[in-house]
N, C-alpha and C positions, 0 to 999 in steps of 0.2 A: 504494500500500500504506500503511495506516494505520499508526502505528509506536505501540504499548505502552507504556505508561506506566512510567517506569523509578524513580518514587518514588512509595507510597504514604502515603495521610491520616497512618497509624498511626506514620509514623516522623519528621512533623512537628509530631503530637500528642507524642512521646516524646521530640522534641527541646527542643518547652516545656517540657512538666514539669523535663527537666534546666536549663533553662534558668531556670523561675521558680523552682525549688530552691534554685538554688547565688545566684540577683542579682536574686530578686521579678519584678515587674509591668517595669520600667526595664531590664531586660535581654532579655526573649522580645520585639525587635522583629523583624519578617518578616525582616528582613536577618539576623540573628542565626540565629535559626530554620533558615533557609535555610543558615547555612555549618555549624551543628552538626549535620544531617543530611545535609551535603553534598551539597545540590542546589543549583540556581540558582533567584534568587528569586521569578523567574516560576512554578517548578515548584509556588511554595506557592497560585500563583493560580486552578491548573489544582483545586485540591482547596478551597481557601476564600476565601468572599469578602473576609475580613479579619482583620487581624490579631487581633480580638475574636473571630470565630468557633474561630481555632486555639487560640488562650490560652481559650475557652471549653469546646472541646473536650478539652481536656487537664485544669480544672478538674472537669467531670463524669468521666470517668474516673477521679482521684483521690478525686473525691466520690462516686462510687459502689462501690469499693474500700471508702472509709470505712463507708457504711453499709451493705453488706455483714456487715464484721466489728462493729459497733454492733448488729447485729439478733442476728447468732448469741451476741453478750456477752449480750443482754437476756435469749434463747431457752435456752441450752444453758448448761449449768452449769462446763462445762470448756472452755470456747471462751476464744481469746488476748482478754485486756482491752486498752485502746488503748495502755498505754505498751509488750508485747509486741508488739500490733500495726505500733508507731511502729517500733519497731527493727527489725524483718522488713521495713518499710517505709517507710526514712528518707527516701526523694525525695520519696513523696506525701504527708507528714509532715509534712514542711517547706513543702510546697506549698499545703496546708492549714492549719497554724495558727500559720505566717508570715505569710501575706497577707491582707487583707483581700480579700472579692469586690466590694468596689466600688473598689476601685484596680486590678484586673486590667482592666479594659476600658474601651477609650476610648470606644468605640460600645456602645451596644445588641449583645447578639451574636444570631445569626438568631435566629427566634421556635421553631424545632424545639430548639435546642439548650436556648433559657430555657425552655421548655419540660422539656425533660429536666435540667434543673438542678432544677427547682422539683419536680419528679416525686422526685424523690431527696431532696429538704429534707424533702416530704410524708413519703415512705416512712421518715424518719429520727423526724419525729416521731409517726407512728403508731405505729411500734415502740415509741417511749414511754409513749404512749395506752393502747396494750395491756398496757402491764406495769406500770401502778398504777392499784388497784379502784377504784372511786365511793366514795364518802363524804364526809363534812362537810370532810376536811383531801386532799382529793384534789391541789389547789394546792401546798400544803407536799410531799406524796409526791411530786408529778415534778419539784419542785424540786432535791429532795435527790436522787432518782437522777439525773436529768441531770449537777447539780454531782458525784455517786459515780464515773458511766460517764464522763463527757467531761468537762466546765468543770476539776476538780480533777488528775483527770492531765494533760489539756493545760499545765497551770500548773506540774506539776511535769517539765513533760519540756523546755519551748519551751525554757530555758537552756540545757539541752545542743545542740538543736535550731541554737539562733541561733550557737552557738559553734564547732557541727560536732563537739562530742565526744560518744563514743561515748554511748547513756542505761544510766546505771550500772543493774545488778543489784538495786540495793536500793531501788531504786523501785516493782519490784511488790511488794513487799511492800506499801510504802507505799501504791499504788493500789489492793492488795486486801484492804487494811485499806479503804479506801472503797466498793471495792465491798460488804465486810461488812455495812457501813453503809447501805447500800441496801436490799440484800435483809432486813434483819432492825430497818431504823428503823422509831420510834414512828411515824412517820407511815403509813406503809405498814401496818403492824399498826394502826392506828387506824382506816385507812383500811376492811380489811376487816371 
């Protein structure tokens, strides 16, 4: 009789995230992994080849969460901006614009997952693509909204972020004073 597999991918994916969250890239090693989802560390063998694939896998789930709510900010006019988004979701948060993606992985991770990493960078900057017109100052317009949507709240939230304190209240204000900025700069109106 075959016996069932008694941990799945999803909860050694969820054990990096907690893992790169709270101690970066130096903390999610398969041994770590393996005791904070309380399996043994073979069981992470049985699900991935290595420990880049799991910190990989946990990377794209945070990064595709991310662009997720990045598309609906560009799309929909009352959708949460990123420093809401950070606070509703401070592990992939922290996961995200703590780390760098090239200190996460000591190997290559499979080519399905770079893959779907790289499918999601695509999808992030398409969504940019889309939401500033052609014209002479086309460059300056996705400048400014990327620094509006991401570069500029990331900047104001990482200190609470690195510190673990809560991201104050008056940050969105602060962030949608930027995104103001977006939707309604010279550029973008130059643009069309």
């Amino acid at each position: 009789m075959v016996r069932g597999a008694k941990f799945e991918s999803g909860e050694f994916v969820e054990a990096a995230l907690v893992l790169l969250a709270e101690g970066g890239p130096s903390a999610a090693t398969m041994a770590a992994i393996a005791r904070r989802a309380g399996a043994p560390t073979g069981s992470i063998y049985h699900r991935f080849p290595s420990r880049s694939a799991v910190v990989a896998a946990a990377w794209l789930q945070a990064l595709t969460a991310f662009a997720d709510a990045i598309e609906a900010a560009l799309t929909a006019p009352d959708a949460p901006m990123l420093v809401a988004w950070s606070r509703a979701h401070p592990r992939l948060a922290r996961v995200l614009f703590l780390n760098e993606p090239a200190s996460l992985f000591d190997a290559a991770p499979p080519e399905a997952l770079s893959d779907a990493i790289r499918a999601q960078e695509a999808r992030l900057e398409q969504a940019f693509q889309n939401r500033v017109p052609d014209g002479p100052r086309r460059a300056e317009a996705f400048a400014r909204l990327r620094f509006a949507v991401i570069d500029g709240p990331v900047a104001l939230i990482r200190p609470y972020l690195q510190s673990g304190e809560p991201i104050p209240a008056f940050l969105d204000g602060l962030a949608a004073e930027l995104g103001a900025v977006a939707k309604t700069g010279p550029a973008l109106e130059a643009a069309e």
